[in-house]
C-alpha positions as CSV (number, residue, x, y, z in Angstrom):
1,X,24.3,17.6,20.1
2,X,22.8,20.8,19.1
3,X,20.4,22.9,19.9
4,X,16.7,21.7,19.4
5,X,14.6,25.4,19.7
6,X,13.7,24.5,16.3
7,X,11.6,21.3,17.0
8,X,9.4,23.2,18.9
9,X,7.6,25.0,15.9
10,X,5.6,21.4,15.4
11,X,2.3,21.5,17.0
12,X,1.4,18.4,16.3
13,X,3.8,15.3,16.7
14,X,3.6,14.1,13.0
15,X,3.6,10.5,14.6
16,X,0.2,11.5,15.8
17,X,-1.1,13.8,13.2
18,X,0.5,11.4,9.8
19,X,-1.2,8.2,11.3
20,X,-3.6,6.6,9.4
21,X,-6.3,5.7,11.6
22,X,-10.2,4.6,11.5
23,X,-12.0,6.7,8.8
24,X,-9.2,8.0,6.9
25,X,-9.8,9.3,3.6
26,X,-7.2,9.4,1.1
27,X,-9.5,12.2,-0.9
28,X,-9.7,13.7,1.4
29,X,-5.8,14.5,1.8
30,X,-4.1,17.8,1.0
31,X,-0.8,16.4,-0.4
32,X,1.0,20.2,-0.6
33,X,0.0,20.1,3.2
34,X,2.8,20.7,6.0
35,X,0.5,18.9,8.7
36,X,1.2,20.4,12.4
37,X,4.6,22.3,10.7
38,X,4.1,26.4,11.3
39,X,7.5,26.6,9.9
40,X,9.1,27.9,6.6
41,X,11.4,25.6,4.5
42,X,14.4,27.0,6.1
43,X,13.5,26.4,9.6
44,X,12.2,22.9,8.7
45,X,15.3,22.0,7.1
46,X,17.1,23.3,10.1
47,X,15.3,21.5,12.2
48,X,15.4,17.9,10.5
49,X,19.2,18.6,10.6
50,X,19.0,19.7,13.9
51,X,17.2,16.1,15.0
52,X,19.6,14.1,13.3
53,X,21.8,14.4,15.8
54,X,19.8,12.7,18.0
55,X,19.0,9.8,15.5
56,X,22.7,9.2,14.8
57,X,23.2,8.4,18.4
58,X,20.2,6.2,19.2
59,X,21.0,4.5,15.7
60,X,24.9,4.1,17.3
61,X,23.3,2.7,20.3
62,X,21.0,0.4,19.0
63,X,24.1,-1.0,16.8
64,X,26.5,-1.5,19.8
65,X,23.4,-3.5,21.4
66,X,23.1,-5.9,18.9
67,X,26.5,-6.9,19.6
68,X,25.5,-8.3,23.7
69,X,22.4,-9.9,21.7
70,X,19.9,-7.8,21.8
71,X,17.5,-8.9,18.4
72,X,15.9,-5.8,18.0
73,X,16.0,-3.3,14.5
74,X,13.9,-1.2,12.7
75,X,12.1,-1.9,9.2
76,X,11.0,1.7,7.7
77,X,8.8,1.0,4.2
78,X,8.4,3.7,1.5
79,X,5.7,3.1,-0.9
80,X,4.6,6.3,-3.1
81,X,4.0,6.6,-6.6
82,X,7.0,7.5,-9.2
83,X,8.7,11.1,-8.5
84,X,6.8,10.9,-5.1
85,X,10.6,11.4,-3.6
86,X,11.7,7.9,-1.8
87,X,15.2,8.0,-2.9
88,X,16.0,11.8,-2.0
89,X,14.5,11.0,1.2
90,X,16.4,7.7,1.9
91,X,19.7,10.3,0.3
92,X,18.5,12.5,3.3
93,X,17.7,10.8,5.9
94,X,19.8,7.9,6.3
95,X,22.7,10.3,5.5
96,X,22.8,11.4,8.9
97,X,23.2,8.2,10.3
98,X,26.3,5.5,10.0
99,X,25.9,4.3,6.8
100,X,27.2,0.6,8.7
101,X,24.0,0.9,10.1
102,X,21.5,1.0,7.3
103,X,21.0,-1.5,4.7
104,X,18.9,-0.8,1.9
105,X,16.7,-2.8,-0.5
106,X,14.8,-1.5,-3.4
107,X,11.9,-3.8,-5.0
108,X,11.1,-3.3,-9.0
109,X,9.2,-6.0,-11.3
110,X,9.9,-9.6,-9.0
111,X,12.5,-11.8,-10.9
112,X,11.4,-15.2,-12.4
113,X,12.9,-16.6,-9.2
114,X,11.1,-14.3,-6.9
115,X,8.0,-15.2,-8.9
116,X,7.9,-18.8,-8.3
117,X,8.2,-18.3,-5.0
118,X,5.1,-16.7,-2.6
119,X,5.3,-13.0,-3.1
120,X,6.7,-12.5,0.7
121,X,9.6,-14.8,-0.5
122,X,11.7,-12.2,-1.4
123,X,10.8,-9.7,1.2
124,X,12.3,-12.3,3.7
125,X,15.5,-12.1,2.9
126,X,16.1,-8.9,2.9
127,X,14.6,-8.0,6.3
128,X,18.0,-5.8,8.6
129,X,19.8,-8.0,11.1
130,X,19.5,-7.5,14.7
131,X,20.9,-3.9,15.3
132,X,20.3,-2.4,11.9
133,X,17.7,0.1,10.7
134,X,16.3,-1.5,7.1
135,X,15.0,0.4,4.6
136,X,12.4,-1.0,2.3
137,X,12.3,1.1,-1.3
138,X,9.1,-0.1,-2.4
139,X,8.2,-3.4,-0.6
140,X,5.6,-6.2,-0.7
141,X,3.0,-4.0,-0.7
142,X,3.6,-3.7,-4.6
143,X,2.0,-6.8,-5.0
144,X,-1.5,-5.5,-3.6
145,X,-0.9,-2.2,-5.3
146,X,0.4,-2.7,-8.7
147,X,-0.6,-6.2,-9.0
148,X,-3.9,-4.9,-7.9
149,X,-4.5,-2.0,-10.6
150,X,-2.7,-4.1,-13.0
151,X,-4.6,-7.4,-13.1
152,X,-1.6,-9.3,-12.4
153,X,-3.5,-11.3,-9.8
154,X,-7.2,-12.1,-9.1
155,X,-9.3,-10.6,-6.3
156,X,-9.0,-13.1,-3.7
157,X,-5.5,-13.0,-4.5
158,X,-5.2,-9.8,-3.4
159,X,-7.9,-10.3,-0.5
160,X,-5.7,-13.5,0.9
161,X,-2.1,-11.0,0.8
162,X,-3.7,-8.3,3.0
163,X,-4.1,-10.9,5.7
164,X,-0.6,-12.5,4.9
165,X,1.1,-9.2,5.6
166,X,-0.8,-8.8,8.6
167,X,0.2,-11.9,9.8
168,X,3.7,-11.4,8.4
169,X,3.9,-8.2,10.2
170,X,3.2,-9.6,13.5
171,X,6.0,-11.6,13.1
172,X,8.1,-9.1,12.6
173,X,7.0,-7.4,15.9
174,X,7.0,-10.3,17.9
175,X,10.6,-10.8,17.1
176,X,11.9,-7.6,17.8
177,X,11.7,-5.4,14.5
178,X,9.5,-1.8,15.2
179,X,7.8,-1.6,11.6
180,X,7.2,2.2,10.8
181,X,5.3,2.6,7.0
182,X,5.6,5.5,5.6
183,X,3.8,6.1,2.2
184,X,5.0,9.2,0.4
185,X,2.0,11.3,-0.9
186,X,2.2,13.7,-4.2
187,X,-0.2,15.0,-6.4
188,X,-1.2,14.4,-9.7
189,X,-0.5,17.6,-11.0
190,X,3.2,17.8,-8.6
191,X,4.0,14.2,-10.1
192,X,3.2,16.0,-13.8
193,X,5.4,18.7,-13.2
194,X,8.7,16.8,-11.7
195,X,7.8,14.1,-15.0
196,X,8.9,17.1,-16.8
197,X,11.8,18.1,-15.0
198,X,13.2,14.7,-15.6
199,X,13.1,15.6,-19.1
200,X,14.2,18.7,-19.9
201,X,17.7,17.3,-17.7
202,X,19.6,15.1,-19.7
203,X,21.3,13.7,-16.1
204,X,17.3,12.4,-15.1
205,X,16.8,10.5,-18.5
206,X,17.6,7.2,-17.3
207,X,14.6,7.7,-14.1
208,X,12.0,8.5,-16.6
209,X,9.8,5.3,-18.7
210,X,7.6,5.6,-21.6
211,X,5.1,4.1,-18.6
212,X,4.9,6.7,-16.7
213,X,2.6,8.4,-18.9
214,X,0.5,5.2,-18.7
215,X,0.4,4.7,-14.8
216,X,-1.0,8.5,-14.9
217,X,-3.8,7.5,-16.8
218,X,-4.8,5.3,-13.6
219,X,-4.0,7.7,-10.8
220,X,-7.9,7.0,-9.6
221,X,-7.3,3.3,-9.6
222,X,-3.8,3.3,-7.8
223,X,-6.2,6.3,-5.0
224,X,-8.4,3.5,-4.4
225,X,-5.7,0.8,-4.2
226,X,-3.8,2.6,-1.6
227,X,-7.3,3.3,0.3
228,X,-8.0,-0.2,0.9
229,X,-4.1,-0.5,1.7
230,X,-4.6,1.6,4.3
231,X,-7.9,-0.2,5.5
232,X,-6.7,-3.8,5.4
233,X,-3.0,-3.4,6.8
234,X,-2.6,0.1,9.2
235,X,-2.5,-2.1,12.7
236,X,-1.9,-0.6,15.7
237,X,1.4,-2.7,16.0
238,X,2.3,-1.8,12.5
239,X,0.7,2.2,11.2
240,X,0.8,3.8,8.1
241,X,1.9,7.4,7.8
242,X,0.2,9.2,5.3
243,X,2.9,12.4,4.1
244,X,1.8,14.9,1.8
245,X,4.9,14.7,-0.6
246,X,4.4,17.5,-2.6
247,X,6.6,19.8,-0.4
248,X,9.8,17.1,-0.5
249,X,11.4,19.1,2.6
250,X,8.1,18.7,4.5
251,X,8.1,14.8,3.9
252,X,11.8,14.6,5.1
253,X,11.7,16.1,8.2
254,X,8.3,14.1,9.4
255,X,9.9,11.0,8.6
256,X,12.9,12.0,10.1
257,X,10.8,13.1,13.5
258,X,8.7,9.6,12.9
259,X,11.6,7.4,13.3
260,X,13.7,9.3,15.8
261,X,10.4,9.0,17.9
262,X,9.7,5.5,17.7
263,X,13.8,4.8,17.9
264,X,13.5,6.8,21.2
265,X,10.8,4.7,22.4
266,X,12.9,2.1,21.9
267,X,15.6,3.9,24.4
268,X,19.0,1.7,23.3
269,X,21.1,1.4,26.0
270,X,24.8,0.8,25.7
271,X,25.7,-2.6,26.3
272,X,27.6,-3.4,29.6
273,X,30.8,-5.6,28.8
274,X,31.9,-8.6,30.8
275,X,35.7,-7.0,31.3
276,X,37.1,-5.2,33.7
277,X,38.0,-1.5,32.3
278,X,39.5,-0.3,35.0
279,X,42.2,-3.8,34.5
280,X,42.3,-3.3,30.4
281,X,43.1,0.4,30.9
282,X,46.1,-0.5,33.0
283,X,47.2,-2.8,30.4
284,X,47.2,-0.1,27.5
285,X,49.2,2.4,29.5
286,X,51.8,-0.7,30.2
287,X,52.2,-0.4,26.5
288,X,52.7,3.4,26.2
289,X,55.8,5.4,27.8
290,X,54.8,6.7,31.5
291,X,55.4,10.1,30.1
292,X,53.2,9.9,27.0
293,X,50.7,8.3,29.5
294,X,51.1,11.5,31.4
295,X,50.3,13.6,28.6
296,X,47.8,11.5,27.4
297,X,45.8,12.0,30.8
298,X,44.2,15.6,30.6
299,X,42.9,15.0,27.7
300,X,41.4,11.8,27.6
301,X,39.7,13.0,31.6
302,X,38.3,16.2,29.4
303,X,37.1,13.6,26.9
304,X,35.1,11.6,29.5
305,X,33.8,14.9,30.8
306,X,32.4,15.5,27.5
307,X,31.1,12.1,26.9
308,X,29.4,12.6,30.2
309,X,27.6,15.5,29.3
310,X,26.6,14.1,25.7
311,X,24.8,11.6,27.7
312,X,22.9,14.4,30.2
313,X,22.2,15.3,27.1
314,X,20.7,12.6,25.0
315,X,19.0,10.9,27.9
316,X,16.8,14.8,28.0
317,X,16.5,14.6,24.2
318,X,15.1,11.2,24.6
319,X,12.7,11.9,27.0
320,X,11.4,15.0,24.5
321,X,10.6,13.3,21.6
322,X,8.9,10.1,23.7
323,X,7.4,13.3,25.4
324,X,6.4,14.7,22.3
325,X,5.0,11.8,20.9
326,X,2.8,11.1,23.7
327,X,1.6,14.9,24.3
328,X,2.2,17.7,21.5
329,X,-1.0,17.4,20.1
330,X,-2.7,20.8,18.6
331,X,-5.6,19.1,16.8
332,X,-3.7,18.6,13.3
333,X,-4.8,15.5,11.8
334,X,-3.8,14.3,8.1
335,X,-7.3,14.0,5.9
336,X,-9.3,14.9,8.9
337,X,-8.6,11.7,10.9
């Protein structure tokens, strides 16, 4: 694992400073902001590198625990409006983790299936297996977002799915999946300018839609969409982070330090088997020449030793970002919170 002098630069956990909490203000939100980060770009990206050593292990971990039984995963959501950076991120982040691990879903306009079914129909059965860390590209919260701004449903439509998904939610928790909800924050002016870029490159074509330019026109109705969002679902077993988007480094390395937080909360343990080691290693070396088992020995007792000392040293990581979570705080707070 390497070094992690780098992490220190936050002074404010960004699972304590991103939080939406009572009295947020989505006006209120500076989305070019690099919330309790001191750092440059370079250090940043360093450091979200740095950290995802960390992640890869407890992501290993919680994988190999699944398989004694264990029920427990993580869901991470990413709602943000077009060019707001959810698939670089997902590119990012989950590209320092087994890609076994991961299993990504991506919701656009439902289906005429999905559609004749309640709108958390289709959010169902894509939710990870035990073990797995989901990630949710879009989710059902398009359906009091876009349906909302949209007119696709009524108002008591809308008012009956926040307390579905609250309800939905809990379910989630009470069966062993840690929900983490990030919503990926960009200006109006930054979503102009990367609109642009997908223009002048021939190679971004196929991401831009005529509609774009339309769904602009109602950046204050989508503002006060998300607002109540924010109001009606952030729980205390469930938060939204709020990420100011505009600097796309900035948002991957909170998210990254988000869900290697909670994942260390979460402390996966390696599962103990019900086999004897000790008796199956005897039985492998019965199948290799005594002196290739010889040779074999040094190497595989330096390989232990290092294995040993990965632990020492995840087991101290661990305890610094539960630490961190619990205790950096320097005042930083998203919109003012």
């Amino acid at each position: 694992m390497g070094e992690t002098k780098d992490l220190d630069l936050w002074t404010t956990s960004p699972a304590i400073s991103l939080r939406v909490r009572d009295g947020f203000q989505l006006e209120s939100v500076d989305r070019a902001a690099t919330v309790g980060w001191p750092g440059s770009k370079k250090e940043g990206n360093k450091a979200r590198k740095e950290r995802g050593d960390l992640l890869d292990e407890l992501q290993e971990r919680l994988i190999a625990e699944a398989r004694s039984g264990q029920k427990r995963r993580v869901l991470l959501v990413l709602q943000g409006m077009d060019t707001a950076g959810k698939g670089s991120l997902i590119n990012k982040v989950a590209g320092m983790v087994d890609p076994q691990g991961v299993e990504i879903s991506s919701f656009g306009v439902p289906t005429e299936e999905e559609a004749s079914h309640d709108f958390l129909w289709r959010i169902e059965k894509r939710l990870p297996k035990p073990g797995m860390i989901g990630i949710f590209d879009r989710s059902h919260y398009e359906d009091v977002l876009v349906q909302k701004v949209e007119n696709l449903a009524p108002p008591e439509e809308i008012e009956r799915r926040y307390g579905a998904i609250n309800d939905f939610e809990t379910s989630l928790v009470d069966d062993g999946v840690t929900v983490i909800k990030i919503a990926l924050l960009i200006s109006y002016q930054e979503q102009g300018y990367r609109l642009l870029r997908r223009l002048a490159r021939r190679d971004k074509h196929w991401k831009y839609s005529p509609s774009d330019v339309a769904t602009r026109e109602k950046w204050s109705a989508y503002d006060a969409a998300y607002q109540a969002m924010f109001e009606r679902t952030s729980t205390d077993y469930a938060p939204w982070y709020a990420v100011p988007a505009d600097n796309k480094w900035y948002a991957r390395l909170a998210v990254t330090e988000i869900l290697t937080q909670e994942l260390a909360k979460m402390a996966p343990r390696w599962p103990e088997m019900d086999w004897d080691v000790e008796a199956e290693a005897k039985k492998v070396l019965e199948t290799i020449p005594a002196i290739a088992a010889r040779a074999a020995q040094k190497p595989l007792e330096k390989q232990a030793a290092k294995v040993a000392e990965e632990s020492k040293i995840y087991r101290e990581e661990v305890f610094d970002a539960v630490r961190d979570d619990a205790t950096r705080d320097g005042g930083d707070r998203v919109a003012n919170v």
